[in-house]
C-alpha positions, 0 to 999 in steps of 0.5 A: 487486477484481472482476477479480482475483477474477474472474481468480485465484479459486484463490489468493482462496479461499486467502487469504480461508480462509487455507489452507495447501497443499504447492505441489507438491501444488496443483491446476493451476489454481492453477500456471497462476495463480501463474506468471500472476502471476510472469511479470507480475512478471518472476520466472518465464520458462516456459510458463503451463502449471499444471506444477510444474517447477524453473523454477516452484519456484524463481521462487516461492522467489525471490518469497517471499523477496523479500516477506521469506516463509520455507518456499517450498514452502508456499503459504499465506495471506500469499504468495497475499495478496502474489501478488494484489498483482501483479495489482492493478497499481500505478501510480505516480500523484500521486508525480510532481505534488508540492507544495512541502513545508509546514515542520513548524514551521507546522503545527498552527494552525487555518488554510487552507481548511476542511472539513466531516467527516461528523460535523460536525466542521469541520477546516483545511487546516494543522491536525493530524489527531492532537495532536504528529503533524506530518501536517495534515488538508491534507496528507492530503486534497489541501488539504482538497478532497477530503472523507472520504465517511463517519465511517470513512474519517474514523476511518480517515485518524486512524488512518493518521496515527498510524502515520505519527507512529510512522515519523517518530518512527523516522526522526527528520526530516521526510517529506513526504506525496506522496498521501494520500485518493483518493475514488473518482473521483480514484483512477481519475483517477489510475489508482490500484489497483482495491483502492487503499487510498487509497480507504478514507484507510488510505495515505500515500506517503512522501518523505524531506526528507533523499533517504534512501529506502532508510532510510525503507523500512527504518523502515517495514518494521519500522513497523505498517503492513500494506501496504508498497510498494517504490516508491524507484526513483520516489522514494516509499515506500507505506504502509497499514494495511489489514486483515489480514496484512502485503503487501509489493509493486512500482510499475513 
């Protein structure tokens, strides 16, 4: 997260002070560091040049309705949270390396290989992280190789699993989990996102068994999960439950 701070500082001090201003009223620097991020994401065609003109105005209206934010001539907490997102860069990583799904009708048995938790706890790769969820330890931590490095990313990994057992419930058949926990280390392997929540075991990214992305997306969109990738033109829908407002954001 350094270099998005280090690089869009005007729109991290709005969205940790959740400050709101008129966008025509915002200071140069913070022009420059939105149409920034709007040319990297393709929305914004003009100069860099901190100027409010019509071709910003509207590339930051079209912005805030695709992340489903209305009063586009605000800037405010939630729409420079969303801009950073673009800055983070995500890339599409484990989604192309997928294992053969696990039936849910194995799941649940205390088997595979093992692991020790923080706390002392020792779990299996096909055992459940929350009773009647069908999302196994295994799944979540690659076949149990990839450890939580502390008691919360532990609780973390639990509580991700029960927004996962919310959006199966919705969806009603079985969805296969392409990346769960990424230590650190992995996550560079992979080229995950520096702020990647992956990293904190609060992310799952989602395949439908049935191919229906779009459906998926929608189910997750009115799910309780605060971070919402679009990453159904890859073949995965992302989700996370980090701390804060919602964001929505693109994979490549």
């Amino acid at each position: 997260m350094a270099t998005v701070l280090g690089k869009f500082t005007n729109l991290t001090k709005i969205k940790s002070t959740k400050t709101t201003i008129k966008l025509v009223e915002s200071d140069a620097n913070t022009i420059k560091e939105i149409q920034t991020l709007l040319k990297k994401n393709s929305l914004y065609t003009g100069e860099v040049d901190g100027i409010i003109g019509d071709l910003t105005q509207k590339a930051f209206a079209k912005f805030k309705e695709s992340v489903w934010l209305d009063s586009p001539e605000f800037l405010g907490a939630s729409a420079a949270a969303a801009l950073l997102e673009i800055a983070e860069d995500h890339q599409v990583s484990e989604q192309n390396d997928r294992s053969e799904p696990i039936p849910e009708s194995s799941k649940g048995s205390n088997t595979g290989r093992s692991m020790k938790l923080p706390n002392g706890t020792i779990v299996y790769e096909n055992q459940l992280i929350v009773t009647g969820i069908p999302f196994t330890w295994g799944e979540f931590t690659k076949g149990c190789t990839r450890v939580p490095e502390s008691n919360a990313i532990a609780n973390n990994i639990i509580k991700a699993a029960k927004g996962f057992g919310k959006i199966r419930d919705k969806y009603g058949t079985a969805i296969q989990i392409n990346s769960g926990y990424r230590p650190p280390a992995v996550n560079r392997e992979q080229n995950g996102a520096r702020n990647s929540q992956h990293i904190q075991g609060l992310a799952i990214d989602l395949s439908p068994l049935d191919g229906n992305l779009q459906r998926l997306f929608q189910v997750c969109r009115v799910s309780d999960c605060t971070g919402l990738g679009r990453g159904m033109h890859r073949g995965f829908v992302h989700c996370d439950w980090r701390p804060g407002d919602r964001v929505v954001f693109d994979y490549p």
